[in-house]
VOLUM-675199 format. One line per 5 residues: number of its first residue (from 1); their letters; for each residue x, y, z of C-alpha. Coordinates in pm, 1 decimal. Layout:
BEGIN
NUM> a> X:Y:Z  ...
//
This chain:
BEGIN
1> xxxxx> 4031.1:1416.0:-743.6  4037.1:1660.3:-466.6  3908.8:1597.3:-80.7  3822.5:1865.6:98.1  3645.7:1846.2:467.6
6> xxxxx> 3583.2:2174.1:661.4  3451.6:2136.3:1074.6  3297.5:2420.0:1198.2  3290.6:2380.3:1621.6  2979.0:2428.4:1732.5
11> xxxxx> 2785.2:2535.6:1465.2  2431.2:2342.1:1416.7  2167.3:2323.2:1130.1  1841.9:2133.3:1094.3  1863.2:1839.3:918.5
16> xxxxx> 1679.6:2010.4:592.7  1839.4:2307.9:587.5  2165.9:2073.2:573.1  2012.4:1881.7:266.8  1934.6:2137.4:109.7
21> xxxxx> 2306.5:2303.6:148.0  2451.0:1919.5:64.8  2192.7:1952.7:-293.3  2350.9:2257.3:-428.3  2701.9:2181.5:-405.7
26> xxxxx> 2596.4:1862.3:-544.4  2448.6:2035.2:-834.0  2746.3:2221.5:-950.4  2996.8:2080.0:-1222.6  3304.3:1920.6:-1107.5
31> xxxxx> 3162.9:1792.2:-824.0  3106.7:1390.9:-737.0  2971.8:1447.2:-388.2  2897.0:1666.2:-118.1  2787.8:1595.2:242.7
36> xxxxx> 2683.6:1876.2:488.2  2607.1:1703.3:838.7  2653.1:1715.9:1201.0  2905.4:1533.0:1277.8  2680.2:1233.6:1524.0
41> xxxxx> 2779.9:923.3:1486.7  2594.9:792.2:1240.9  2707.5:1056.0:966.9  3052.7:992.3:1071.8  3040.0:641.3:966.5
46> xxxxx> 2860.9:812.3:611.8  3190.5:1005.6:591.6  3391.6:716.3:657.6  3206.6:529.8:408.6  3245.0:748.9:139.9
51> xxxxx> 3619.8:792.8:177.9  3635.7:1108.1:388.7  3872.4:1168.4:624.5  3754.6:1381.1:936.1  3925.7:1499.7:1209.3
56> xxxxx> 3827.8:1464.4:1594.2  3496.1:1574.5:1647.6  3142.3:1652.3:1880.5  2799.4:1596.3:1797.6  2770.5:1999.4:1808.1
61> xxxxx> 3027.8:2006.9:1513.4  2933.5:2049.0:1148.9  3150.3:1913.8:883.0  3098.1:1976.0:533.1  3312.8:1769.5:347.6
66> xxxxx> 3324.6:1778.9:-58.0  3478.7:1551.0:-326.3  3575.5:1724.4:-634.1  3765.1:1692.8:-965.0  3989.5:1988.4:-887.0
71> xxxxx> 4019.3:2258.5:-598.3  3828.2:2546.8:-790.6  3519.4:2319.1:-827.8  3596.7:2198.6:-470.1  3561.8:2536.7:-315.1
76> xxxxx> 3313.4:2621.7:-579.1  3094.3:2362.6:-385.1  3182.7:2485.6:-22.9  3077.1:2841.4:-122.4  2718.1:2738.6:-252.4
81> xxxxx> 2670.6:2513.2:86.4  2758.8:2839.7:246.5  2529.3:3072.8:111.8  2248.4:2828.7:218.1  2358.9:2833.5:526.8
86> xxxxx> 2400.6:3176.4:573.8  2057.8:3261.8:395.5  1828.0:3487.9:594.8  1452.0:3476.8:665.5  1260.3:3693.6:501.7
91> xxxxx> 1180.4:3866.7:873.3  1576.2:3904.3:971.5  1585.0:4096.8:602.0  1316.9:4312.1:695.9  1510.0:4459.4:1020.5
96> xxxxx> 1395.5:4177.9:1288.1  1676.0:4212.8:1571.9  1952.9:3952.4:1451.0  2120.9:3851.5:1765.5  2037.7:3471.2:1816.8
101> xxxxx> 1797.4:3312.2:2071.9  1976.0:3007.4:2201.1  1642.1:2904.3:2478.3  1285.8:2853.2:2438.5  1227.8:3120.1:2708.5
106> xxxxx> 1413.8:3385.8:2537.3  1274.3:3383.2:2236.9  899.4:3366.3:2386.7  1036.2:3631.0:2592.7  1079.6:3853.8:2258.3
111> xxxxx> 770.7:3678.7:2111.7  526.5:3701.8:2396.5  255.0:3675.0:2138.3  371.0:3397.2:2004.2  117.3:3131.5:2024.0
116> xxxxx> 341.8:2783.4:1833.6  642.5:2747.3:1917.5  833.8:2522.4:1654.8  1156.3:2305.3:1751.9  1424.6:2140.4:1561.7
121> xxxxx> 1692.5:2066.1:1744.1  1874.0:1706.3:1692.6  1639.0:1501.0:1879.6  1813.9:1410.0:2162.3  1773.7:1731.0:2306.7
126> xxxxx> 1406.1:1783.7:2108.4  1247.8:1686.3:2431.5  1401.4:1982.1:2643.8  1303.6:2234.1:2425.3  960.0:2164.0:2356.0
131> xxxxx> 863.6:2027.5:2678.1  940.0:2417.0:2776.9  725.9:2529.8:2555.1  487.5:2318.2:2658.2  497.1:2446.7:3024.5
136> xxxxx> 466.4:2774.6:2896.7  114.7:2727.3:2772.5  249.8:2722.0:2371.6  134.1:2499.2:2098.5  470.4:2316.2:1999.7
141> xxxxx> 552.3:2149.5:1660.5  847.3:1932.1:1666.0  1003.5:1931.9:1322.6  1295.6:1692.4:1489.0  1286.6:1325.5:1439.5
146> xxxxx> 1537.8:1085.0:1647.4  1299.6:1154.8:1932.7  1310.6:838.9:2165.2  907.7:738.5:2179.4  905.8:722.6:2539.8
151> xxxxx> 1027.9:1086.0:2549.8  713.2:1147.3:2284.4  499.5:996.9:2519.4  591.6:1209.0:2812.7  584.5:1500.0:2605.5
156> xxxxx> 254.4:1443.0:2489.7  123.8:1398.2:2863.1  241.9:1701.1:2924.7  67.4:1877.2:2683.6  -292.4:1680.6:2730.0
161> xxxxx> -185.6:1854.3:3106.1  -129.0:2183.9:2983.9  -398.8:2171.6:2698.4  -165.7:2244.6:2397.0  -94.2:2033.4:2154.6
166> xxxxx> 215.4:1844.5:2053.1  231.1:1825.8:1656.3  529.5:1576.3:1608.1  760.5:1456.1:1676.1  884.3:1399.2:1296.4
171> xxxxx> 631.1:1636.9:1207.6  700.2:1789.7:861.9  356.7:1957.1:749.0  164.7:2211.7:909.3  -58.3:2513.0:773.8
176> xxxxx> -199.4:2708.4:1034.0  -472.6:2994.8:891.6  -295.2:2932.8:565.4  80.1:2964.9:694.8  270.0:2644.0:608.6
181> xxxxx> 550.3:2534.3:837.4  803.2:2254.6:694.9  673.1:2127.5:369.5  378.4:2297.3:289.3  131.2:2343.0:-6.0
186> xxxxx> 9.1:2671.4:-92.7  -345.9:2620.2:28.1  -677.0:2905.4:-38.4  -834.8:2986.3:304.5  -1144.5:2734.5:338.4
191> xxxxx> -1353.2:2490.5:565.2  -1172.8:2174.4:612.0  -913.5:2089.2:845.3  -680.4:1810.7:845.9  -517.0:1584.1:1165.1
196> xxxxx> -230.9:1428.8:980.6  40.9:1153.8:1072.3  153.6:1214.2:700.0  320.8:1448.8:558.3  280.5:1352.1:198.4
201> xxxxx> -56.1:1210.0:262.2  -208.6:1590.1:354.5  -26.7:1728.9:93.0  -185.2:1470.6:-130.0  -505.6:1593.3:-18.7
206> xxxxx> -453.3:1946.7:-22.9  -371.1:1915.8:-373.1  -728.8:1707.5:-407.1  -884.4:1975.2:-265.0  -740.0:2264.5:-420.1
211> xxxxx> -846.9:2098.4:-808.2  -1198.6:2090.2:-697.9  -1162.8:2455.0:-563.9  -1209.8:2382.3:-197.2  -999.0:2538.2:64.7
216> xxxxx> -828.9:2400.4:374.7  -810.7:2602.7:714.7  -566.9:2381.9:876.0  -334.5:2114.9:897.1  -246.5:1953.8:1202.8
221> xxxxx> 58.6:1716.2:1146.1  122.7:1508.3:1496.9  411.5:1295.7:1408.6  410.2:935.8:1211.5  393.7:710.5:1543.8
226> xxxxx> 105.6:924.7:1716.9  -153.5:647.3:1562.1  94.6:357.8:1700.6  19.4:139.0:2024.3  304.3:296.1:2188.6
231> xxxxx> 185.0:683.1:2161.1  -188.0:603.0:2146.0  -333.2:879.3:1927.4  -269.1:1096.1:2162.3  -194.7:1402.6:1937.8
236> xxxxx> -464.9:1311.0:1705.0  -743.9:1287.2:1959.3  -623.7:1644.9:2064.3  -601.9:1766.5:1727.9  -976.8:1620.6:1635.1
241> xxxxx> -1152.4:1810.8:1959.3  -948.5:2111.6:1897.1  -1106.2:2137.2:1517.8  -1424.4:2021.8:1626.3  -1441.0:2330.3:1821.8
246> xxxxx> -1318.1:2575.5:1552.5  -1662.3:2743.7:1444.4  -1487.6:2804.8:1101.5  -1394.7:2412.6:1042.4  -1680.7:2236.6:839.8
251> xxxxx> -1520.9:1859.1:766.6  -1238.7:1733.8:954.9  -1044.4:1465.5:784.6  -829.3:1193.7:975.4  -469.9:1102.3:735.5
256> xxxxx> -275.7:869.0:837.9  -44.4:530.3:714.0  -160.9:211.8:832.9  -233.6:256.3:1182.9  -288.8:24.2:1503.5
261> xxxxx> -601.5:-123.3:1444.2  -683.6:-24.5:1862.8  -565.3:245.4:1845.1  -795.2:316.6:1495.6  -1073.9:226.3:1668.9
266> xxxxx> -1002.3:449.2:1948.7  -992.9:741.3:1680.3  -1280.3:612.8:1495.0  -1535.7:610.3:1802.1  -1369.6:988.8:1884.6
271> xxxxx> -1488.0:1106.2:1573.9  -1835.4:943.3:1597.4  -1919.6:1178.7:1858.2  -1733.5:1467.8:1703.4  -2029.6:1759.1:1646.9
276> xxxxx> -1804.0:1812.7:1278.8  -1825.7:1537.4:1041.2  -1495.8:1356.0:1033.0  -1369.9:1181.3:731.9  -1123.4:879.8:786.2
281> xxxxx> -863.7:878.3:535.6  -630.1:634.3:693.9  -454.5:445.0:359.9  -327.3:84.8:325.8  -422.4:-205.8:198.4
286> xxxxx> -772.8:-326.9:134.5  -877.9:75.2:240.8  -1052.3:370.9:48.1  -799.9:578.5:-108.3  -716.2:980.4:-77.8
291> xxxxx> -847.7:1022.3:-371.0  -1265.8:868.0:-215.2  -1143.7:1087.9:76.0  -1133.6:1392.1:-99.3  -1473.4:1282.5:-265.3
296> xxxxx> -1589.6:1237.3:101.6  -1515.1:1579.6:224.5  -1629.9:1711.0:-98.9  -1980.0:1570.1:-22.5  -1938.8:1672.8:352.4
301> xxxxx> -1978.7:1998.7:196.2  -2271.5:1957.5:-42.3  -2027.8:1953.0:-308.6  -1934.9:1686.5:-630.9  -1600.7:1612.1:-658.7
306> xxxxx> -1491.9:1635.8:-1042.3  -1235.7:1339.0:-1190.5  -889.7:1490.5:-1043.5  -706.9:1695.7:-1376.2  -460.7:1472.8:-1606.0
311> xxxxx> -216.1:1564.9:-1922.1  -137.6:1311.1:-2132.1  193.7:1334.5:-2383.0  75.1:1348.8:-2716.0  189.0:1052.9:-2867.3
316> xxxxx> 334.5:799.8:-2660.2  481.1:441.7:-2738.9  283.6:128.3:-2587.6  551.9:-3.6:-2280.2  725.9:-287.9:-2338.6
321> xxxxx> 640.7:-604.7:-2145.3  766.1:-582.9:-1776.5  721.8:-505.7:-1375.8  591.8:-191.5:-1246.7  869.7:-20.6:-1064.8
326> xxxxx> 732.4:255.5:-798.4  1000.3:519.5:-715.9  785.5:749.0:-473.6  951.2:1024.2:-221.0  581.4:1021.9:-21.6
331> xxxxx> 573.8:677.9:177.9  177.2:729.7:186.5  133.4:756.5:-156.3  385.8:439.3:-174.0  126.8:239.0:-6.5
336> xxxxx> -177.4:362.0:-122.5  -23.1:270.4:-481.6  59.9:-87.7:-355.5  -286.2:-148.9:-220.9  -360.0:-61.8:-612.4
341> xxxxx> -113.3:-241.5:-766.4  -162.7:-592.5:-575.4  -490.2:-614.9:-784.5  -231.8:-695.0:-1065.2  28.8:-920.1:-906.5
346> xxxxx> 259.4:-952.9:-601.2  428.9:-642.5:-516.6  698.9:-639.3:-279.7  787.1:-273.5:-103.0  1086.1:-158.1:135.5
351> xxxxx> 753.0:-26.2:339.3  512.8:-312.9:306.5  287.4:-373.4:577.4  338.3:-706.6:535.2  665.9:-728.4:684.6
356> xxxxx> 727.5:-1073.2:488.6  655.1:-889.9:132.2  970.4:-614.1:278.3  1242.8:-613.7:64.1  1575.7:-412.0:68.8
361> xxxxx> 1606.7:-98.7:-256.6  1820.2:-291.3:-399.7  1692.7:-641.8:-349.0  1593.6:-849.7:-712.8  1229.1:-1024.8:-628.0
366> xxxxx> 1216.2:-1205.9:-940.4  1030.1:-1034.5:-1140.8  737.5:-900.8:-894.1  694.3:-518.7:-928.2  864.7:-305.9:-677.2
371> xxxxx> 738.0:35.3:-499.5  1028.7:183.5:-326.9  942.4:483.6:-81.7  1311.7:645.1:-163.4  1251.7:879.5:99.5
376> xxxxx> 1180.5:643.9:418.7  1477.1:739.9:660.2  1687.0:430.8:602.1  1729.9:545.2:277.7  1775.8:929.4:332.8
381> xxxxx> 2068.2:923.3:576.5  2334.9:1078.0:456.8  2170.8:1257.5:144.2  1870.2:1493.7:57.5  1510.4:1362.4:80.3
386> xxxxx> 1360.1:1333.5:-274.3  1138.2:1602.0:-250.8  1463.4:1822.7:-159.5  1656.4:1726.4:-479.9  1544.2:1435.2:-701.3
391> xxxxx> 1811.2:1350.8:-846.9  1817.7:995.8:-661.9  1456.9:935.5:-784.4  1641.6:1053.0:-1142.8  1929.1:833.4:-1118.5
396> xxxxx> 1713.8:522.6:-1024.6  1471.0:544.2:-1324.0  1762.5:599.8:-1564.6  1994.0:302.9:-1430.6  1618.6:78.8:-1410.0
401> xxxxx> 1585.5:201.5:-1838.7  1949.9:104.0:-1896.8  2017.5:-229.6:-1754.3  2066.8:-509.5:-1929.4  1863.2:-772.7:-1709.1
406> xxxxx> 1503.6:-872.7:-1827.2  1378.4:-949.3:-1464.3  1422.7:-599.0:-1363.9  1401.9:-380.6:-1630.5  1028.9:-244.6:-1597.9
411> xxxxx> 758.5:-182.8:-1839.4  611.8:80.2:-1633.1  776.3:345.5:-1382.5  518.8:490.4:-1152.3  674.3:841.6:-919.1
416> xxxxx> 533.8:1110.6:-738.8  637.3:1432.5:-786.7  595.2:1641.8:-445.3  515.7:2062.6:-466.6  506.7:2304.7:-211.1
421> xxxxx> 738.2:2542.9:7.0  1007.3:2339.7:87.3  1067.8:2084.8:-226.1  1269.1:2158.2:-503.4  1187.8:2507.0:-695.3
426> xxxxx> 1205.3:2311.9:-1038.6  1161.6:1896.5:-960.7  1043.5:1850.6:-1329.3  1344.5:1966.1:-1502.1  1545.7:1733.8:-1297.6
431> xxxxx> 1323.6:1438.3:-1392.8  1269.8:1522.5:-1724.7  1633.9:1342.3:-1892.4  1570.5:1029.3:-1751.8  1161.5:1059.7:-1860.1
436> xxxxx> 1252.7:1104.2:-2191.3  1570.4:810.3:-2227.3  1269.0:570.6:-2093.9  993.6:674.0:-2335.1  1289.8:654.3:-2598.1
441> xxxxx> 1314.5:241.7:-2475.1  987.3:159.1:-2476.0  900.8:210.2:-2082.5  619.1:400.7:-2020.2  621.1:611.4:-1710.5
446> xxxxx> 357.5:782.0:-1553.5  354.7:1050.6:-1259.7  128.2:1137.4:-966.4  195.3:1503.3:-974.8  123.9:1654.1:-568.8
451> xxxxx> 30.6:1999.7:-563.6  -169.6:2258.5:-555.3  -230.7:2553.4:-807.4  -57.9:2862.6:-604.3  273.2:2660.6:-509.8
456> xxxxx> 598.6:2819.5:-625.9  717.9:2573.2:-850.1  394.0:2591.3:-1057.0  171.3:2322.9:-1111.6  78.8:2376.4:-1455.6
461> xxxxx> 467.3:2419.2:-1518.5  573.5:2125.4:-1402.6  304.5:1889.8:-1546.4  408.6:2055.6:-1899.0  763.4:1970.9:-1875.5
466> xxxxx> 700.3:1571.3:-1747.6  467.4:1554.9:-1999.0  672.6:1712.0:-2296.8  960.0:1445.8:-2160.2  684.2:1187.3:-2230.0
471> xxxxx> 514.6:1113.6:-1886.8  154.6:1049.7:-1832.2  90.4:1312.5:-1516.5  -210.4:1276.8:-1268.3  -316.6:1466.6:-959.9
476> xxxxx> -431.2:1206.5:-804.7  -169.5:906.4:-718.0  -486.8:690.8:-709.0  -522.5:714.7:-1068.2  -163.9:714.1:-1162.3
481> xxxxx> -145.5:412.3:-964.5  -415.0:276.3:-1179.6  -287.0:422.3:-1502.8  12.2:190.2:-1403.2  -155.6:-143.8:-1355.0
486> xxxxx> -372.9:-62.8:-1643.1  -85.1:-30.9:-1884.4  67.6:-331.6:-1771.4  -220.2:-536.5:-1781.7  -225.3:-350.2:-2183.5
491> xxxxx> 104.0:-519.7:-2231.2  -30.2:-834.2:-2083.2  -294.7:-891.3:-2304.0  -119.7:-854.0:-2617.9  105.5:-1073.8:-2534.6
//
């Protein structure tokens, strides 16, 4: 085997522009693993881990370091992390001056139009930056994550100060006027607008939407602790009056994870008064799903929301007794499943809200079925989030078909499948192998398929391909979450 480990001083990338460089030297023959990080602590002791040896470093320094059957396929990998790197925007190909901004200030003093101002920056110095936007009277999204929560909490008094809004920290979906920032469906101009603290979960119901032919204006993502005691709400409440007032915004809907129930309240008796009616689509446990949301908004708007389009393979084999494993990349659509799937029997989650039903991904619980949210951030150090590259989500489903133990071989696999700018251009042809050695062993697998028709990967596409592989595909993660318990209980009854 060759090692090879390249520093670059001083060079820095966002963390997904990084996975995304790590995913397609990974992808190339000859090549067992690739990491593209900066070189904080933390990724250090992933180098470490994985056998690398690196050289004195800063938190400012990249390393890419790849681990390859031979030197050809070693470089082969350093060149393909290199040409995502080096990509350009579509704007810097056009002509755009190419000599790099390195302040918030400079680059609003280019921009002076420029109304958002959009940070990601490792998160230590996340504050800095957007706090001077901020000050400058811009709207700031915060794509970084590491962000201490007191700094969040400054920053966000800041902006209630300055009246902007702070859309993050952590914040990976936003569509402004039909512009996506971060992950990001391709949405039809429309009349509802979404406050989000999840990613996933507006994507979810974008896709909703878009299958019942209703568009979305915007979505405001503010960051997955804005709804905790700690931060207060304090980007949603700004978010809520700012669509109130938006004469073009006709239903506002509220996503969120399970929230603090004060600070739900809080939101709750904001949106009583709100002149816009305001669905509450916060998921969990023992609440309506995204799926009664979207109905919701759908009636908001004088308008019957159809059952959410499925494909079904054409012949597929009855599953063989066993637990429901969850392999999700969308930690909403993780727990909106398990508030589904406790109907059938205990399920225990690395993101249950029950923190005494928490196991670890690799954990046995004896049987009980398991939803793991594969991309929570414990589990995405160090590699690409699933919606990035799925091969993880891959590799899990096809070691879960193949092992030899009875208490955790499943019956049923349950994933979601995310769309959009941002995710992988072809998700279902990764998945597809491993689809097709389960159906081939008796586990039936089913797929909550997130997306709406105009997203690059194509919808239609990608359902095809799952399904051809054997997979039962669903828009809605509601229903593939019931598909799941439905097939199990199937098995149960027979037996």
């Amino acid at each position: 085997m060759t090692q090879l480990v390249r520093v670059e001083r001083g060079r820095y990338h966002d963390s997904v522009t990084l996975m995304r460089a790590s995913a397609a030297g990974t992808g190339l023959g000859g090549v067992g693993a690739v990491i593209a990080a900066m070189a904080t602590e933390l990724n250090l002791g992933l180098l470490a881990d994985g056998g690398f040896s690196v050289p004195e470093v800063t938190p400012d320094d990249l390393v890419v370091a790849v681990l390859a059957d031979d030197d050809a396929a070693a470089q082969a990998a350093v060149a393909a992390v290199e040409r995502v790197l080096t990509e350009r925007p579509a704007a810097a190909r056009a002509g755009s001056p190419a000599v790099p901004l390195h302040t918030v200030e400079a680059a609003l003093a280019r921009a002076p139009e420029a109304g958002v101002v959009v940070v990601s920056v490792p998160g230590r110095h996340a504050y800095v930056e957007a706090v001077a936007a901020v000050r400058a009277g811009r709207h700031v999204m915060v794509f970084s994550d590491g962000v201490d929560v007191a700094a969040e909490v400054a920053l966000k008094r800041e902006a209630a100060a300055a009246g902007v809004l702070v859309m993050g920290p952590d914040c990976g979906t936003v569509i402004l006027g039909g512009v996506g920032l971060g992950f990001a469906n391709v949405v039809v101009p429309g009349p509802v607008g979404i406050v989000t603290a999840s990613g996933t979960g507006a994507q979810q119901l974008c896709g909703l939407l878009d299958g019942a032919g209703l568009g979305v204006r915007h979505v405001l993502g503010v960051g997955g602790r804005d709804l905790s005691a700690a931060v207060g709400g304090a980007s949603t409440l700004a978010a809520l009056a700012a669509l109130d007032d938006d004469p073009a915004v006709d239903v506002i809907a509220v996503v969120s994870k399970p929230p603090d129930p004060a600070v739900a309240e809080r939101v709750a008796a904001a949106a009583a008064v709100c002149r816009t009616p305001v669905v509450l689509a916060m998921v969990g446990p023992g609440r309506p799903t995204l799926t009664v949301a979207a109905a919701d908004i759908a009636g908001a708007l004088g308008v019957t929301l159809g059952a959410p389009t499925s494909w079904d393979p054409a012949a597929a084999p009855a599953p063989r007794p066993g637990p429901i494993l969850g392999l999700y990349g969308g930690g909403t659509s993780c727990i909106e499943a398990l508030g589904i799937l406790e109907l059938v029997g205990p399920v225990r989650s690395n993101v249950h809200p029950d923190t005494s039903r928490r196991i670890g991904p690799d954990d046995d619980p004896a049987g009980a079925h398991v939803l793991l949210d594969l991309g929570d951030d414990e589990l995405t150090v160090g590699r690409p989030h699933p919606m990035i590259d799925p091969a993880a989500v891959a590799d899990r489903l096809a070691a879960a078909v193949a092992t030899a133990a009875d208490t955790r071989r499943p019956g049923v696999v349950l994933l979601d499948v995310v769309l959009g700018h941002g995710a992988h251009p072809d998700p279902a042809a990764v998945l597809a192998p491993a689809v097709d050695a389960a159906r081939h062993a008796g586990v039936a697998v089913v797929v909550a398929l997130v997306g709406t028709a105009g997203d690059p990967q194509g919808l239609e596409h990608q359902a095809g391909t799952l399904v051809a592989a054997g997979a039962a595909v669903h828009r809605s993660n509601a229903h593939a979450a019931q598909r799941a318990a439905a097939l199990t209980m199937s098995v149960g009854s027979r037996s």
